[in-house]
PyMOL CGO cylinders between C-alpha atoms (Angstrom):
from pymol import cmd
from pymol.cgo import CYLINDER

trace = [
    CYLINDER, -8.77, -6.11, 7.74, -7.84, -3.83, 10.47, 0.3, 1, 1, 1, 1, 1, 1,
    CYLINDER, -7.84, -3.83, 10.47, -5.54, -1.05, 8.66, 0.3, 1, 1, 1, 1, 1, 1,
    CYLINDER, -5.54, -1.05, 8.66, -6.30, 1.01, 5.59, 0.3, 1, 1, 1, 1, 1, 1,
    CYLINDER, -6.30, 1.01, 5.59, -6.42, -1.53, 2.39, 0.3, 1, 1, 1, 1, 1, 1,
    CYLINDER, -6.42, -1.53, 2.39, -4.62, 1.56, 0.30, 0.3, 1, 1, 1, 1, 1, 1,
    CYLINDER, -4.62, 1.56, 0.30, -1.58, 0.47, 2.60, 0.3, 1, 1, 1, 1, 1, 1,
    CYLINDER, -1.58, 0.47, 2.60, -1.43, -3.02, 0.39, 0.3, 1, 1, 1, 1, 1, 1,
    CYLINDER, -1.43, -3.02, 0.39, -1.87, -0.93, -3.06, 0.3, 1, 1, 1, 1, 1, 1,
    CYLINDER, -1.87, -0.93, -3.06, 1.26, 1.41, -1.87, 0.3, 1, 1, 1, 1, 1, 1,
    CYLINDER, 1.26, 1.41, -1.87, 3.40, -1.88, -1.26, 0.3, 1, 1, 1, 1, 1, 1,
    CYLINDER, 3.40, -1.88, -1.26, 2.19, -3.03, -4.32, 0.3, 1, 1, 1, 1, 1, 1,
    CYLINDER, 2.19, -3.03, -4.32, 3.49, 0.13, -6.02, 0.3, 1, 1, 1, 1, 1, 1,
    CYLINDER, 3.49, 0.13, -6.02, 6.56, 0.31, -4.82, 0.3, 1, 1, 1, 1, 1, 1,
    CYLINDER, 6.56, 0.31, -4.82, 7.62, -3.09, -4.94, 0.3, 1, 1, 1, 1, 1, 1,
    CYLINDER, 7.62, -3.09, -4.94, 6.11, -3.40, -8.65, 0.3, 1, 1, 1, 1, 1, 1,
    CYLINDER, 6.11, -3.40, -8.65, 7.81, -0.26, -9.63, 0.3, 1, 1, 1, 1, 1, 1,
    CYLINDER, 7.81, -0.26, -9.63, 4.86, 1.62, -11.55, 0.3, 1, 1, 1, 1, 1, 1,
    CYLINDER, 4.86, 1.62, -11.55, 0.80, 1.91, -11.35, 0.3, 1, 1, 1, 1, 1, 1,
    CYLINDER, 0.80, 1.91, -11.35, 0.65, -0.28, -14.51, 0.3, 1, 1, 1, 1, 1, 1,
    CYLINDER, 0.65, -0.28, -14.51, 2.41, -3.56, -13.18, 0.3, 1, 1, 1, 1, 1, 1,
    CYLINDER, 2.41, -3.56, -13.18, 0.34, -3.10, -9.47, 0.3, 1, 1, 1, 1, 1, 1,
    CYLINDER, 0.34, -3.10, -9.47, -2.62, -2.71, -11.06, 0.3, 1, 1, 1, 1, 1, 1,
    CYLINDER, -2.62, -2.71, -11.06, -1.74, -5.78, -13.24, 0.3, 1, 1, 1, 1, 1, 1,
    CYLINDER, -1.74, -5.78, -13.24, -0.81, -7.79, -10.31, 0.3, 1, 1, 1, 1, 1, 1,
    CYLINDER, -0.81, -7.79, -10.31, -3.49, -6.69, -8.16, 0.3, 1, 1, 1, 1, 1, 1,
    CYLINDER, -3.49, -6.69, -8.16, -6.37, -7.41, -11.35, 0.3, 1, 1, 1, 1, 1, 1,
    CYLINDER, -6.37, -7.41, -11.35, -7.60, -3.72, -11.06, 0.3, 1, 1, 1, 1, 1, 1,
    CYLINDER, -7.60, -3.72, -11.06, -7.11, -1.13, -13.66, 0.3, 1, 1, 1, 1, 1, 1,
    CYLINDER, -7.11, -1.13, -13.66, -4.31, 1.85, -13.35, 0.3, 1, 1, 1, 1, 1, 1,
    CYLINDER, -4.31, 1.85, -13.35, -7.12, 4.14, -12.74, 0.3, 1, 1, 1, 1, 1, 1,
    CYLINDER, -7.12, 4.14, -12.74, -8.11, 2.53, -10.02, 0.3, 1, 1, 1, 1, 1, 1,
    CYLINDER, -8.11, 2.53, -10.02, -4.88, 2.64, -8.38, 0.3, 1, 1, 1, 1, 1, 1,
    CYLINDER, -4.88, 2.64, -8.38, -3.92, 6.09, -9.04, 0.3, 1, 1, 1, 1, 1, 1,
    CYLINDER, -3.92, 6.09, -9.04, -7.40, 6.73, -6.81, 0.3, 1, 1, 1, 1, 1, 1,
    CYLINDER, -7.40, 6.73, -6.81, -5.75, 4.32, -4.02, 0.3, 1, 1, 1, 1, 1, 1,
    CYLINDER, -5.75, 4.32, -4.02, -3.05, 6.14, -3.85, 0.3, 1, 1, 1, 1, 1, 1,
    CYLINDER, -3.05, 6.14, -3.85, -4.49, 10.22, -4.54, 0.3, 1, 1, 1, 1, 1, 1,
    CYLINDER, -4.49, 10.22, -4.54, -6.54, 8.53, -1.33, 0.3, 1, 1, 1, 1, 1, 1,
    CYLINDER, -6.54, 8.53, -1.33, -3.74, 7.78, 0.74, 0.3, 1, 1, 1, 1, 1, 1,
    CYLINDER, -3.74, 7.78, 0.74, -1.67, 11.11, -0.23, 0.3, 1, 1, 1, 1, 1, 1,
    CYLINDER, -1.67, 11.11, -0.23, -4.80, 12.85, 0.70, 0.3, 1, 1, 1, 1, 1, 1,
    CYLINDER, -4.80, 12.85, 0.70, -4.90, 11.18, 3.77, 0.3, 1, 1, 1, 1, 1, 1,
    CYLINDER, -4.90, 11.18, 3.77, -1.30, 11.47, 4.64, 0.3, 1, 1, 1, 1, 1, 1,
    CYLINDER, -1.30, 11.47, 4.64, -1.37, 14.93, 3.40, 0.3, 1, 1, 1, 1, 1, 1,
    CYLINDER, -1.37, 14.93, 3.40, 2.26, 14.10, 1.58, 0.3, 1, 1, 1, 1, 1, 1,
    CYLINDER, 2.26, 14.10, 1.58, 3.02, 12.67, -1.57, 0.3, 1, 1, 1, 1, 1, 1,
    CYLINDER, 3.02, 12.67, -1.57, 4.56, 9.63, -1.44, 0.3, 1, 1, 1, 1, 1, 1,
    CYLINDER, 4.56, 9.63, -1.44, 5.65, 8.79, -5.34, 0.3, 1, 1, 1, 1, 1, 1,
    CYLINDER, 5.65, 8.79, -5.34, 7.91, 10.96, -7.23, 0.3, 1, 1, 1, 1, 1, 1,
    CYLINDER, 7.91, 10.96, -7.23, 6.17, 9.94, -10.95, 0.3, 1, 1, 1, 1, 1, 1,
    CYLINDER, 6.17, 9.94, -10.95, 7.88, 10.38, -14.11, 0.3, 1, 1, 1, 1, 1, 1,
    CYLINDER, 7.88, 10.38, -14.11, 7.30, 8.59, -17.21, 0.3, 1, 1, 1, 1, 1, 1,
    CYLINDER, 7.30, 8.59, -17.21, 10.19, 5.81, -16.24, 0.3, 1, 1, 1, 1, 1, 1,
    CYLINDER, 10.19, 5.81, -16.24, 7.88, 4.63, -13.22, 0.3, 1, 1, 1, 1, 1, 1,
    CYLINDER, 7.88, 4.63, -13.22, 7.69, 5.93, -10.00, 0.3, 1, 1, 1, 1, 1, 1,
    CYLINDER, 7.69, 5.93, -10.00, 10.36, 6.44, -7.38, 0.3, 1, 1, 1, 1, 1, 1,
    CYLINDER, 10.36, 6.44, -7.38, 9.42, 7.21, -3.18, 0.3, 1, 1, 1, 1, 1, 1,
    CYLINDER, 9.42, 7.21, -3.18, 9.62, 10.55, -1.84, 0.3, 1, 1, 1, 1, 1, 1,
    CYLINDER, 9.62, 10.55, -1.84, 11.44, 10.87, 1.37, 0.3, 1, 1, 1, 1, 1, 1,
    CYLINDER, 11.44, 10.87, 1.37, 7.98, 10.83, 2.89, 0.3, 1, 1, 1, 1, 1, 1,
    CYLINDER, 7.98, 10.83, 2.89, 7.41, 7.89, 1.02, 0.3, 1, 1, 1, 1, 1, 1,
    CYLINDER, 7.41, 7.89, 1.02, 10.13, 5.96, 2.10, 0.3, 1, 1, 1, 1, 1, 1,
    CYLINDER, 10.13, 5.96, 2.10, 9.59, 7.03, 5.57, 0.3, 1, 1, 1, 1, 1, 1,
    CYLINDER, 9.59, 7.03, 5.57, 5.66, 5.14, 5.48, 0.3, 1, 1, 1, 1, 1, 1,
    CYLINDER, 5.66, 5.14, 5.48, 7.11, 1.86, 3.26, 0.3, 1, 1, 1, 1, 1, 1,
    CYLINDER, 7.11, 1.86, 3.26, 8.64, 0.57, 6.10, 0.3, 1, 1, 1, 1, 1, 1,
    CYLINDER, 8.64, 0.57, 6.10, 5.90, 1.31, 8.57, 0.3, 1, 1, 1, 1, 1, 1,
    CYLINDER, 5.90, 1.31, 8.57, 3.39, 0.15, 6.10, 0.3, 1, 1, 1, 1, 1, 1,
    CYLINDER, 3.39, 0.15, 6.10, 5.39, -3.25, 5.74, 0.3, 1, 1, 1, 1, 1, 1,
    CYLINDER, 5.39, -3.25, 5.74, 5.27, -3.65, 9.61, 0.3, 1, 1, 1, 1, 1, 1,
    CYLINDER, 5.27, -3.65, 9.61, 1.18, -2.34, 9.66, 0.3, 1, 1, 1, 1, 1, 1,
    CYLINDER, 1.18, -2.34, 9.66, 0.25, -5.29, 7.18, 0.3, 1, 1, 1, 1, 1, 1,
    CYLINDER, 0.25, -5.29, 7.18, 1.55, -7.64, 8.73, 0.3, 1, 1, 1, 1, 1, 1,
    CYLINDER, 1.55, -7.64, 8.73, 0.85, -7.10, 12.71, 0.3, 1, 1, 1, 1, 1, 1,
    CYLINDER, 0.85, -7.10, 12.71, -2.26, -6.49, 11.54, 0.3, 1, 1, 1, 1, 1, 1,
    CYLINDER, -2.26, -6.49, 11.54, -2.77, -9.71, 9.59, 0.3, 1, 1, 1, 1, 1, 1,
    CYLINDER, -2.77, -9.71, 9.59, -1.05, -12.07, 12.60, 0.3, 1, 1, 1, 1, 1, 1,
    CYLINDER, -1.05, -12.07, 12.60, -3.29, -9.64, 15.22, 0.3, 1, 1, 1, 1, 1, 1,
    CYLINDER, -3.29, -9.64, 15.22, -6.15, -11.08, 13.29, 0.3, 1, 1, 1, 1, 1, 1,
    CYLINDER, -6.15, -11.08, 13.29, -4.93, -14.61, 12.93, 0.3, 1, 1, 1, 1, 1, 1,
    CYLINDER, -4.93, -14.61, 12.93, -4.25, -14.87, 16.50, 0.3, 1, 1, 1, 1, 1, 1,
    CYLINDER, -4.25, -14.87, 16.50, -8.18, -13.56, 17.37, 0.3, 1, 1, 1, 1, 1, 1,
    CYLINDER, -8.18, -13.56, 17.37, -9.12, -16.48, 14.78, 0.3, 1, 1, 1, 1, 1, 1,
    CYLINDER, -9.12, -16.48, 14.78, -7.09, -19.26, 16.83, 0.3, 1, 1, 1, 1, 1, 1,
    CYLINDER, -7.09, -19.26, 16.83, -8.36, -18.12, 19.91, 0.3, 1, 1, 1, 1, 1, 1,
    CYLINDER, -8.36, -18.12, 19.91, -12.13, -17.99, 18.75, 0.3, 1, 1, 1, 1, 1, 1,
    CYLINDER, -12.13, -17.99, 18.75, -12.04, -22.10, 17.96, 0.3, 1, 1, 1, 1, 1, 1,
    CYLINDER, -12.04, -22.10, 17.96, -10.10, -22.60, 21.14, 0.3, 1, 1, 1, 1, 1, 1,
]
cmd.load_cgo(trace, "trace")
């Protein structure tokens, strides 16, 4: 993998619409989520999810890095597709 892995748990998030259904889709537990993502706000140094008890909604910061992120994954997953093609050539 050549980005940060708590890139995929974000999507997840988002696209899921709370830490509960990722975590369920991803087969980890909320907890460990919620670490993902404290990990990648820390990292950012922004918050990214607006939580209430209703889910979770992006910041403006947030939505500013879901599109990025989106693009990250997958250049990063063809990049490493393409070096796997042209090892066996």
């Amino acid at each position: 993998m050549l980005y940060n892995a708590h890139l995929d748990t974000f999507i997840t998030v988002v696209e899921a619409g709370s830490f509960r259904q990722a975590a369920e889709q991803m087969n980890i537990s909320p907890s460990a989520v919620l670490k993902q993502i404290g990990l990648l706000e820390k990292d950012l140094g922004v918050t990214v999810f607006n939580r209430s008890r209703k889910g979770v909604s992006l910041t403006k910061a947030g939505e500013s890095i879901y599109k990025d992120a989106k693009f990250i994954v997958t250049f990063c997953d063809d990049a490493a597709e393409r070096v796997r093609k042209a090892a066996i050539s």
